[in-house]
LUMGUFI-996410 format. One record per residue (C-alpha): residue in one letter; x, y, z. Coordinates in Angstrom, 3 decimals. Each point is the difference from the previous one (the first is absolute). Example, Ala and Ser with C-alpha at 12.3 -4.5 7.8 and 13.67 -1.06 7.14 Angstrom:
% residues 2
PT   resn         xx         yy         zz
PT      a     12.300     -4.500      7.800
PT      s      1.370      3.440     -0.660
END
This chain:
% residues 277
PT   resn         xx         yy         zz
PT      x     -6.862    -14.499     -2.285
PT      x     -2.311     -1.131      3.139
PT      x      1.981     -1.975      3.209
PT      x     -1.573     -3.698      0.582
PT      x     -1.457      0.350      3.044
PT      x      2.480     -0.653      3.150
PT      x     -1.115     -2.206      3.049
PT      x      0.196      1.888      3.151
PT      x      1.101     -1.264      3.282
PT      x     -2.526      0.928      2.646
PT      x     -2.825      0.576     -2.461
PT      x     -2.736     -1.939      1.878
PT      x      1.440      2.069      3.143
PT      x     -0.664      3.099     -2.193
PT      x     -3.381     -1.113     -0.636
PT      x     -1.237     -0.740      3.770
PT      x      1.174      3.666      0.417
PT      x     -1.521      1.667     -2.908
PT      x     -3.451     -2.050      1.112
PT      x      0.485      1.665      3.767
PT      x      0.317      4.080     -1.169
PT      x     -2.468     -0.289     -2.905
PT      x     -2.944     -0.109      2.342
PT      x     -2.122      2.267     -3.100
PT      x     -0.046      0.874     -3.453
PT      x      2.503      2.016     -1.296
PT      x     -1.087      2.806     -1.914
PT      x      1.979      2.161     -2.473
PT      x      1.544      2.321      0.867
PT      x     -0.466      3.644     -1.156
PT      x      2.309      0.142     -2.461
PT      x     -1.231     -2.703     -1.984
PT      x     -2.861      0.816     -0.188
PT      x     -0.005      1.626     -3.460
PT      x      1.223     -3.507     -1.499
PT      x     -1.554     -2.184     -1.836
PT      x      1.038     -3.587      1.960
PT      x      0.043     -3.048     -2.119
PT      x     -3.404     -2.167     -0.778
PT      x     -0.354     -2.689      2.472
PT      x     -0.854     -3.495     -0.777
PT      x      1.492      0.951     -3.551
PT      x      1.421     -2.689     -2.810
PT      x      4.150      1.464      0.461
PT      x      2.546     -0.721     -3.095
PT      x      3.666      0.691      1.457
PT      x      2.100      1.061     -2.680
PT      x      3.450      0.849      1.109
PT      x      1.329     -1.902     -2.200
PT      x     -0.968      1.343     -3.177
PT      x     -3.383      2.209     -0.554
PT      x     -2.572     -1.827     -2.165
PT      x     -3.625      0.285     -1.149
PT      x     -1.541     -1.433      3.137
PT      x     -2.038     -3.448     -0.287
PT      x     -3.293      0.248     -0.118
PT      x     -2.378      1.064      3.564
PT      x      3.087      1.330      1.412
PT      x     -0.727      3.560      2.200
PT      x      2.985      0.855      1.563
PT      x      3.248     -0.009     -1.407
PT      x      3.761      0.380      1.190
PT      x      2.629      1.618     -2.623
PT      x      3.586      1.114      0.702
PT      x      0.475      4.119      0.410
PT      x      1.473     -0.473     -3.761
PT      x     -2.884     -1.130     -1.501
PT      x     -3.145      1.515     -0.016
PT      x     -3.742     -0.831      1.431
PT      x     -2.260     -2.333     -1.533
PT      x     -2.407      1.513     -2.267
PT      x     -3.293      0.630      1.735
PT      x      0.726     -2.496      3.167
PT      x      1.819      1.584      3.268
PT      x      3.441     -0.604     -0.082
PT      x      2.571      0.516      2.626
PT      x      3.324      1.069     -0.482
PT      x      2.943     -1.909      1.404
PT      x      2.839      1.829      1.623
PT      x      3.361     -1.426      1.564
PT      x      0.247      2.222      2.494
PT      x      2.198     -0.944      2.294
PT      x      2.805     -2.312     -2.317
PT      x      1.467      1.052     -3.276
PT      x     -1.543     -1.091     -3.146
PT      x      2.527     -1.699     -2.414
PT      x     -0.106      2.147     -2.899
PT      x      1.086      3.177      2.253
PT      x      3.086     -1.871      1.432
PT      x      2.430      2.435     -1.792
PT      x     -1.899      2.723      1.367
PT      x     -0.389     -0.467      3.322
PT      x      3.638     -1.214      0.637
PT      x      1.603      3.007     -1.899
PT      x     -2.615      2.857      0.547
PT      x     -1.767     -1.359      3.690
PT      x      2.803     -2.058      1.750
PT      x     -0.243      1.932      2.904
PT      x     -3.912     -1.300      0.285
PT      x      0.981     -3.616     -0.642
PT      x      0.059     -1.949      3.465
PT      x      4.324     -1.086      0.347
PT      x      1.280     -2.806      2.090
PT      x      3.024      0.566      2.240
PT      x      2.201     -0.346     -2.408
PT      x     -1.582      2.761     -2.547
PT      x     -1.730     -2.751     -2.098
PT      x     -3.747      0.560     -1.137
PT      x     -2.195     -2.481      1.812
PT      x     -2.160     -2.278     -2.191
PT      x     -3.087     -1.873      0.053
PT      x      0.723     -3.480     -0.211
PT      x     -3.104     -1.282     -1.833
PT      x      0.827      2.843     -2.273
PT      x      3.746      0.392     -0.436
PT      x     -0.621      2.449     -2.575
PT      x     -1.828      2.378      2.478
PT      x      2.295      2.437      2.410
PT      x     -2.392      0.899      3.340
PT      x     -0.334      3.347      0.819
PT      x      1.047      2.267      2.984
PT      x     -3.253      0.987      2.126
PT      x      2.463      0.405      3.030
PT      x     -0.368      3.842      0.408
PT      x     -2.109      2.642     -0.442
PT      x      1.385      1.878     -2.718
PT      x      0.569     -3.721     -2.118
PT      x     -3.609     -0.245      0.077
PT      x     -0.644      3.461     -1.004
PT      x      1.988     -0.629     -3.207
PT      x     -1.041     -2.900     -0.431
PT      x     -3.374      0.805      0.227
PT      x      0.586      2.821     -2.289
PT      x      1.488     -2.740     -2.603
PT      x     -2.711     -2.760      0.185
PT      x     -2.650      2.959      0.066
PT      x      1.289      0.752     -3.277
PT      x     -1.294     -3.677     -1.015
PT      x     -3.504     -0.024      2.063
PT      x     -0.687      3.544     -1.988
PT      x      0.356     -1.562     -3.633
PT      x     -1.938     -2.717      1.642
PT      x     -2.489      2.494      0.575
PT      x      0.595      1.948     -3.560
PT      x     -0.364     -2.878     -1.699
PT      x     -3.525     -0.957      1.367
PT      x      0.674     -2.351      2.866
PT      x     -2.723     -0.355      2.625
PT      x      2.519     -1.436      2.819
PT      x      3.650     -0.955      0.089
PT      x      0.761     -2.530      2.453
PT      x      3.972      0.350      1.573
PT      x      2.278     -3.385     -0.084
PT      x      2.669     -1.299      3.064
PT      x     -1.608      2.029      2.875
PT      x      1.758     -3.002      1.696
PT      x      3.577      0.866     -1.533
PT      x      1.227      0.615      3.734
PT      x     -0.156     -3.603      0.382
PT      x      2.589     -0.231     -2.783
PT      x      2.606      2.893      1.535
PT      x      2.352     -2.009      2.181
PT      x     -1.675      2.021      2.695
PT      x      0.642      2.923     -1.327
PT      x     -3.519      1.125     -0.209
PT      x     -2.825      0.212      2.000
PT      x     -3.820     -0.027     -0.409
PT      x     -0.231      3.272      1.006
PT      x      2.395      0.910     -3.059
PT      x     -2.480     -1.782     -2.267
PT      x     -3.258      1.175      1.486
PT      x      0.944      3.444      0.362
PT      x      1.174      0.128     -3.755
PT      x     -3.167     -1.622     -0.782
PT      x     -2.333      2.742      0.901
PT      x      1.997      2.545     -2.083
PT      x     -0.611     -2.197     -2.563
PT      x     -3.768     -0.519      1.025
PT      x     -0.160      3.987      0.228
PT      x      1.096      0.596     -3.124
PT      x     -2.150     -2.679     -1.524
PT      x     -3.291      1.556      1.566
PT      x      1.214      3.372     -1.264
PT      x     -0.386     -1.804     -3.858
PT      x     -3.214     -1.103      1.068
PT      x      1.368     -3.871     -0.032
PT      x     -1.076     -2.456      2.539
PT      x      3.107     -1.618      1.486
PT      x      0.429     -3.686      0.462
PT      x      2.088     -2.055      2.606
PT      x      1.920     -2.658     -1.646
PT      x      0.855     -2.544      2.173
PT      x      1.217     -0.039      3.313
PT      x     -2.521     -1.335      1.972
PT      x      1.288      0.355      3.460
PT      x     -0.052      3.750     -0.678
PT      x     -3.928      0.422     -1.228
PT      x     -1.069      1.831      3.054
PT      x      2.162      2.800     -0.223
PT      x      0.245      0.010     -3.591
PT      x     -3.926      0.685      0.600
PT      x      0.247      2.229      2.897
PT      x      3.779      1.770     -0.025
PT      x      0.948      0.001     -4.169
PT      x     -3.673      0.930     -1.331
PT      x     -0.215     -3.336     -2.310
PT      x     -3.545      0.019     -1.346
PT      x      0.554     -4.094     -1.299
PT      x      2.061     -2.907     -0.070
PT      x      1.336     -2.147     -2.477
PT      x      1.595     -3.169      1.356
PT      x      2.236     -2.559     -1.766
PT      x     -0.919     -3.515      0.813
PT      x     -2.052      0.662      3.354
PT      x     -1.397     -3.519     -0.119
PT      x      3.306     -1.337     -0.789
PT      x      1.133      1.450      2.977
PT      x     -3.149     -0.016      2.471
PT      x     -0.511      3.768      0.586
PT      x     -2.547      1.149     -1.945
PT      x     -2.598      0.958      2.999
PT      x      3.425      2.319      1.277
PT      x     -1.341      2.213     -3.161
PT      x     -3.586     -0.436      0.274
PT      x     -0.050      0.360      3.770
PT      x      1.355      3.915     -1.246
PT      x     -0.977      0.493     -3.129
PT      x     -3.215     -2.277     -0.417
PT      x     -1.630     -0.472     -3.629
PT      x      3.146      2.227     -1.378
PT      x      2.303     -2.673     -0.270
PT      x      1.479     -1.834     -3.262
PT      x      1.733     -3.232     -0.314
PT      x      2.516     -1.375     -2.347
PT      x      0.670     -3.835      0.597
PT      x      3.050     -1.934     -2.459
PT      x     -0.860     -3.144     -2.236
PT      x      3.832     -0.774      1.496
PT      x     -0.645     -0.271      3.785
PT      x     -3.665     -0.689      0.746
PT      x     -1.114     -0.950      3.313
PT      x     -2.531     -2.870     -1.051
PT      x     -1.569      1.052     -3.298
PT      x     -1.404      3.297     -1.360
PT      x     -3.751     -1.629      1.080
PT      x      1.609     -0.483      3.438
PT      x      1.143      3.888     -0.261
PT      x     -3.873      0.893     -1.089
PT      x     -1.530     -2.262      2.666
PT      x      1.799      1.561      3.041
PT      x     -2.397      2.491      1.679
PT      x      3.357      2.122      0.769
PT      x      0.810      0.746     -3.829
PT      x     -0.992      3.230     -1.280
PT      x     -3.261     -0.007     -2.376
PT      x      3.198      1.930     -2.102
PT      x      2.532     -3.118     -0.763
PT      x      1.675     -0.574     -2.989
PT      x      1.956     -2.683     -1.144
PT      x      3.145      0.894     -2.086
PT      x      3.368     -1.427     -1.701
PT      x      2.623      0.674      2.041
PT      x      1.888      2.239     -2.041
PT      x     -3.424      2.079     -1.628
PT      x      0.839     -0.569     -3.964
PT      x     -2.474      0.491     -2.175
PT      x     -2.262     -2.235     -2.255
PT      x      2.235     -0.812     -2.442
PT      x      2.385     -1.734      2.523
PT      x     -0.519     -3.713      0.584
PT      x      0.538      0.593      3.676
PT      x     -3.114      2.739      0.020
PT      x     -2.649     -1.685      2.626
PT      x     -2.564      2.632      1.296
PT      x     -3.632     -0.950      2.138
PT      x     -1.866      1.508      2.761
PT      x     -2.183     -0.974      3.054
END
């Protein structure tokens, strides 16, 4: 299941930076070069929540790595990649313990939006390898399966690691990930953590972003100041910031916004809302 988006301290500090050392385009970088990056301006359906015959115009879709793509529309695959997915709880705490990030006392460290979730241990090399070797297992069926992208969820898990972790970890554990991914032939997508967009770009090898709630949150230009036209937007009907026409009218919003239930059930649910800009 996708985070909510988390407000940062010292985003509007981030984004004076990122505006200071992106004095050019970015281009991509060789390695993903072979990809095919998502359409821009495109009509996105978000569909963690359960995968369902997209509504009508839609051109970009977003399915968990369980699922598969949406017939005939370009569909990226959604990987946890740096927390533990519920449904492999038993198997990471009796078969992967040692990769599971421990407080002081021995106790797995949790995410507490998602109590569900255990974070994972980028702190050393050889954690990342394995690791890296583990999640690749998941981009690859993303790949087998006919995926065009995957984008990679709680880059920002450092934040949640009692200090334990560092950005480094994250970002260093990303680009195995984003080498892997290229390897598949899948563009790779930043998910969140918009303080971190320049060297995501630059450092990691991220060919997108995908932001949760960047109007929300005022930080959308920290992804299009890096990654342009290649970012996407997911706003909540639950915490708005003025109405979705507000969300549209702001220059700053992506020409890629969509506007989803907060929990991203399908149709059939009375709490299904979905729109775009």
């Amino acid at each position: 299941m996708t985070s909510p988006a988390r407000a940062l301290a010292g985003t509007a500090l981030a984004a004076v930076a990122l505006a200071a050392c992106v004095a050019a385009p970015l281009t991509s970088s060789a390695s993903a070069l072979a990809v095919e990056l998502p359409p821009t301006g495109a009509v996105l359906d978000y569909q963690l929540g359960a995968a369902y015959t997209p509504p009508s115009g839609v051109t970009l879709v977003t399915r968990d790595s369980t699922a598969g793509p949406a017939a005939g529309i370009y569909t990226i695959c959604y990987v946890n990649g740096f927390q533990t997915q519920p449904a492999d709880r038993a198997v990471w705490l009796n078969q992967r313990g040692h990769l599971i990030l421990k407080d002081s006392s021995g106790r797995p460290i949790i995410d507490p939006n998602w109590p569900d979730e255990f974070l994972l241990d980028t702190s050393t090399s050889a954690k990342r390898t394995e690791l890296a070797s583990i999640i690749g297992r998941t981009i690859d069926t993303c790949a087998a399966k006919g995926f065009k992208a995957v984008e990679v969820d709680n880059l920002d898990s450092y934040l949640r690691s009692r200090g334990k972790l560092s950005v480094d970890n994250n970002l260093a554990y990303a680009k195995l990930l984003a080498d892997r991914s290229h390897g598949k032939g899948l563009a790779i997508g930043q998910k969140n953590s918009a303080e971190q967009a320049y060297r995501g770009r630059t450092e990691v090898g991220f060919d997108f972003a995908v932001s949760e709630e960047c109007h929300r949150w005022e930080e959308c230009s920290s992804y299009s100041d890096v990654y342009e036209e290649h970012v996407m937007d997911i706003e909540y009907t639950d915490d708005l910031r003025g109405t979705f026409e507000d969300v549209c009218n702001d220059p700053d919003t992506p020409a890629t916004t969509t506007l989803r239930d907060r929990y991203l059930v399908d149709p059939d649910d009375s709490d299904y809302a979905f729109d775009h800009c």
